[in-house]
C-alpha positions as CSV (number, residue, x, y, z in Angstrom):
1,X,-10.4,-2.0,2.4
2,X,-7.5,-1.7,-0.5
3,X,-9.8,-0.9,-3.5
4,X,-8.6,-1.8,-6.3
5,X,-10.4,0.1,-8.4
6,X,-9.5,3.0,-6.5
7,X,-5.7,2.6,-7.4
8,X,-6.5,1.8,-11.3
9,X,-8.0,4.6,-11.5
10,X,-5.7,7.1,-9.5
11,X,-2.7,5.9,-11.9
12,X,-5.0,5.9,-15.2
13,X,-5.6,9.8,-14.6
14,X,-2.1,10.1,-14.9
15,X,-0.6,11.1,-18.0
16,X,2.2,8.7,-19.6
17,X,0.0,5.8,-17.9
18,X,-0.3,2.6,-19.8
19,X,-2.5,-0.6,-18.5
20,X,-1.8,-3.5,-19.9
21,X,-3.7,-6.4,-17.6
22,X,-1.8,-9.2,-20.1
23,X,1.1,-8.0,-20.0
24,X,3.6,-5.2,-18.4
25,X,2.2,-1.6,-17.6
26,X,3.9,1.7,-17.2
27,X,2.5,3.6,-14.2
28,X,3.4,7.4,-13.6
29,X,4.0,8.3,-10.0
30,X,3.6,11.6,-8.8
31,X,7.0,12.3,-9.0
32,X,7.9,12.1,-12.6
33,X,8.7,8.7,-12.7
34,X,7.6,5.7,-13.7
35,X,7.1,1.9,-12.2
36,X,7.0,-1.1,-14.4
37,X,4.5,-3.5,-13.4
38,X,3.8,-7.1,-14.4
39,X,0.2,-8.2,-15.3
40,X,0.7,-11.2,-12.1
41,X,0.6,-7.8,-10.1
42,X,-2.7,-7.1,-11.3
43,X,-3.8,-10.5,-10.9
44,X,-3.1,-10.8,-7.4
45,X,-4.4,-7.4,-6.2
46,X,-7.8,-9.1,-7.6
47,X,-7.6,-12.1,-6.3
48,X,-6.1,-12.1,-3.1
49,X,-7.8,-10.8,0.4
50,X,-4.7,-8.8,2.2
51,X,-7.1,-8.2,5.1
52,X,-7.4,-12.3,5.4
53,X,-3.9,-12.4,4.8
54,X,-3.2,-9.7,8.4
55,X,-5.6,-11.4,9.8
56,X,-4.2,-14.8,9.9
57,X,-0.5,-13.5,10.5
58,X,-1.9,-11.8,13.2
59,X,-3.0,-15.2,14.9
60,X,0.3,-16.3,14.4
61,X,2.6,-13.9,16.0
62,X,2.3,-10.2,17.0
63,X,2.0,-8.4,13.9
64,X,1.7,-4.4,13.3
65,X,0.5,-2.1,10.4
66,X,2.0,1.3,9.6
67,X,-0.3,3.1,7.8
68,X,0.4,6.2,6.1
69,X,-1.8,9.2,6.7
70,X,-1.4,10.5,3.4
71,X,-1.6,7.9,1.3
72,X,-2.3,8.8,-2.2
73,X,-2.3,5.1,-3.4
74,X,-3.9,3.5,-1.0
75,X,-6.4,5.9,0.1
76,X,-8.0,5.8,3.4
77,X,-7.7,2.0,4.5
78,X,-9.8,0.7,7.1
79,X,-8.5,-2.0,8.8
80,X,-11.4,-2.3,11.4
81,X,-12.0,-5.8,10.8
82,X,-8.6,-7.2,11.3
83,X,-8.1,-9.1,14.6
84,X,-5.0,-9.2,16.9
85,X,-3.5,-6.8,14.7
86,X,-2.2,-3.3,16.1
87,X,-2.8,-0.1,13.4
88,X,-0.3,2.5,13.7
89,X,-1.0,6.0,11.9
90,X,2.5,8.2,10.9
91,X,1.7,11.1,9.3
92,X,3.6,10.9,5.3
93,X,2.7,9.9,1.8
94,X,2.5,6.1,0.3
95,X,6.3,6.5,-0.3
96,X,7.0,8.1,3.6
97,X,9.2,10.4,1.3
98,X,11.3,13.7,3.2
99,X,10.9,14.2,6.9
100,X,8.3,11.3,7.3
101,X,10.6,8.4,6.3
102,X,13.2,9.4,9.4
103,X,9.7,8.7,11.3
104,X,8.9,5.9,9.7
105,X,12.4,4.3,10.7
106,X,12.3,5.3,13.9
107,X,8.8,3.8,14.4
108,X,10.2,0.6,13.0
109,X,12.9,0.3,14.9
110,X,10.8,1.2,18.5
111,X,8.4,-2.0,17.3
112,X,11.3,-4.2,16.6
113,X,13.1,-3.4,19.9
């Protein structure tokens, strides 16, 4: 599942990081730079179920997940549970930075076709 934990704690051991759950935080990414990020955001990732989210979307209409590989914010995800809901794996980071996001595209636009 997307632990939430997980990801506080990947962007805390980051230097420059600042949490502030009442109000805006400054998470460093990997690349230098930094994302602004309301305390709503926090909020949410706490309080809402993005598996029963998939899930229902799924009963709704044909619904796919890219997941990323590599994904150093996410982590290993397990979608397992999710119904009528197809799991595709590309190989790339959270971002699907360099090569990976020319795949990513292309895998979107092969679904979408």
């Amino acid at each position: 599942t997307m632990n939430f934990e997980r990801m506080l704690h990947n962007f805390q051991s980051r230097p420059g990081t600042v949490i502030d759950m009442t109000g805006t935080s400054r998470l460093a990414r990997r690349d230098g730079s930094f994302t602004l990020v309301p305390a709503e955001y926090f909020h949410e990732r706490q309080t809402i179920n993005p598996l029963e989210l998939y899930t229902k979307l799924g009963q709704e209409s044909e619904t796919a997940i890219i997941r990323a590989t590599e994904d150093e914010i996410l982590g290993d995800t397990d979608f397992a549970e999710l119904k009528r809901v197809r799991v595709i794996d590309l190989e790339g980071n959270h971002d699907f930075s360099r090569e990976s996001r020319q795949e990513l595209i292309q895998k979107i636009q092969m679904e979408l076709l």
